[in-house]
N, C-alpha and C positions, 0 to 999 in steps of 0.2 A: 234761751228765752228772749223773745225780741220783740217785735212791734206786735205779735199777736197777744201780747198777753192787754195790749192796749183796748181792745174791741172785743172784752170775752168776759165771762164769769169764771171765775177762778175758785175754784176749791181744790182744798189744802187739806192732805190726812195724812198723820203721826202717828203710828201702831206698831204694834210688836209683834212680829211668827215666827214659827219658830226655825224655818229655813229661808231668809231675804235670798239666797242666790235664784227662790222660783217664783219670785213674784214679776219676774219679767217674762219669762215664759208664759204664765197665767194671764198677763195682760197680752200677749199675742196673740192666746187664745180668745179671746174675748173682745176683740176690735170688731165687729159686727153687734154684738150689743152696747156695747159704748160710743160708737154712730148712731146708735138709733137713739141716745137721749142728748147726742151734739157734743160729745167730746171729739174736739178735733186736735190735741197735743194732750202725749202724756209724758210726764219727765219723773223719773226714780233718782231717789238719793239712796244711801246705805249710809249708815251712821259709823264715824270713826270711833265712838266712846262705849255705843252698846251693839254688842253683837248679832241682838233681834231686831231693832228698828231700823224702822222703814220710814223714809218722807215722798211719798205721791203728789204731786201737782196735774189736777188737772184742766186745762183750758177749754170752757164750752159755749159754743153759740146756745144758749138757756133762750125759749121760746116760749115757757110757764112758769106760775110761781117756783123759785128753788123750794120749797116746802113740798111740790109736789115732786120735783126730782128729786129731794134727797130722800123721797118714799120708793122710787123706783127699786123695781128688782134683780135690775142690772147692778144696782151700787149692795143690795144684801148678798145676793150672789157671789159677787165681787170678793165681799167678807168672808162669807164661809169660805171660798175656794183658797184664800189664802192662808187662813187658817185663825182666824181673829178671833177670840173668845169672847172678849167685850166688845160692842162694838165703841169706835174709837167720836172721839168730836172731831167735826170737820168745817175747818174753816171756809164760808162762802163770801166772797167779796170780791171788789174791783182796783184796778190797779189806777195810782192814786198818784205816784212819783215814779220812776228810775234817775237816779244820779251815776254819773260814769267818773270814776277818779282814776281811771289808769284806762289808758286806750292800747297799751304796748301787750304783746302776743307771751303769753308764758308757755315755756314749754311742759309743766307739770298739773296736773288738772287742777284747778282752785278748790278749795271747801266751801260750801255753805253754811251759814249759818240761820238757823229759822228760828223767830219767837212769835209769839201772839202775846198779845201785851194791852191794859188800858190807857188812853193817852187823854188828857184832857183837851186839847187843842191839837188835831193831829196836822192840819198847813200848820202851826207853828213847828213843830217835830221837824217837816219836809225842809221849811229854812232855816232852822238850828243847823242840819246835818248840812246844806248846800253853805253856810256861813262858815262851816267846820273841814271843809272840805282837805284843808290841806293836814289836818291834824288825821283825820281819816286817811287820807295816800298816806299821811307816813305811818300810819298803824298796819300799814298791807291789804286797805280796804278797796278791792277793784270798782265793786259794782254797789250800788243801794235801790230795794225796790220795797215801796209801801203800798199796802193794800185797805182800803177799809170796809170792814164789814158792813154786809148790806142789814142785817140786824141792831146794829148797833154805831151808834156813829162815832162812840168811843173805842169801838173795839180795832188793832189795827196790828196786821200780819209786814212785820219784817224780816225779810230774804238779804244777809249780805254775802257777795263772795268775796273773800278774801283770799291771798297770797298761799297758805298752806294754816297747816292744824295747829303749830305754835304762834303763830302771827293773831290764830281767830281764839287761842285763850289767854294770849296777854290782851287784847283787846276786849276779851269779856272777865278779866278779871283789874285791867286798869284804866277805859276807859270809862272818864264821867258818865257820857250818854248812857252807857252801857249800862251803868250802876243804876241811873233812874229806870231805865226801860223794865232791866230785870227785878224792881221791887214788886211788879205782879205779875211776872212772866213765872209760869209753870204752879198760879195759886188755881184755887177751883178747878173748874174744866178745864183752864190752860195748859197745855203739856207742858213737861221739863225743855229747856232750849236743848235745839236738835245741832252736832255738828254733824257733819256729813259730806261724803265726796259723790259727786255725779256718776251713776251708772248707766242711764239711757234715755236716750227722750225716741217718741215714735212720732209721728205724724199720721191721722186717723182720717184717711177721706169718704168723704161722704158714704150713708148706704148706698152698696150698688154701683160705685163710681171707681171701683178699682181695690188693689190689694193696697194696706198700709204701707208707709216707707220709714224705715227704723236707721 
């Protein structure tokens, strides 16, 4: 994820099927209609804790109300073909902050960690954590990225990668932040906090402008 996620609408979906190994195939299939509603990156997570879910991100140049893309019938299609029963809530918003606490090259692929969360103040949130930062590197915290819904100005999707899968649940089970974030993380529509390891991102060019690049 890098500078594009800076110039994009971002949506963000959390769901369970019952085979994640074919939901990247399914999205290779399907890069022709996912150009035609401006999805230009798509990135898969796989959850380390549950065996069905799935974390999707995807990055869109959006040209109409999102009310009217998330009616599209590329995104129900999307659902059925992968096997969703309910469909899931999906986070739409813009990116808000990235903080970097570790610039050094791991050689193991980091975790993710994803919440959707309410914040009362969310620039205050962004300089807690930039104020925190060293207490974050030494929790194994590489990267931090906040999002805020464009529904709601309280509403706000945090992405951290951290160091590996014990590092992101000492951190979600003894950092402060952590404690405040997750008192409404996974209430209502929020999903349960996602861990997860990266399994693909694509690159979706334009209709008609060439094959994707994975």
């Amino acid at each position: 994820m890098r500078d594009w996620l800076a110039n994009s609408l971002v949506l963000v979906s959390d769901y369970r099927v019952a085979d994640p190994s074919a939901v990247w195939m399914l999205i290779q299939q399907r890069t022709a209609a996912l150009a035609d509603v401006g999805v230009h990156h798509v990135l898969v997570y796989t959850s380390t804790t549950d065996s069905d879910r799935v974390l999707v991100v995807l990055g869109i140049h959006a040209h109409g109300p999102v009310r009217d893309l998330l009616r599209s019938r590329a995104f129900f299609d999307w659902f059925d073909a992968v096997g969703v029963q309910d469909l899931p809530a999906v986070f739409a918003g813009e990116l808000l902050e990235r903080i970097d606490f570790d610039t050094d090259t791991h050689a193991a692929p980091p975790v993710m960690v994803c919440l959707v969360t309410s914040v009362a103040d969310i620039d205050r949130l962004n300089s807690r954590v930039r104020d925190d930062a060293a207490a974050f590197r030494a929790a194994g915290v590489q990267r931090f990225w906040s999002f805020r819904a464009l529904d709601d100005p309280h509403e706000v999707l945090m992405l951290q990668q951290i160091d590996d899968e014990s590092a992101a649940r000492r951190w979600l089970n003894e950092s402060d932040d952590a404690d405040v974030w997750l008192a409404e993380a996974g209430v209502g529509a929020y999903p349960p906090v996602f861990i997860g390891r990266f399994l693909q991102m694509m690159t979706i060019e334009p209709t008609g402008d060439g094959a994707p690049r994975s």
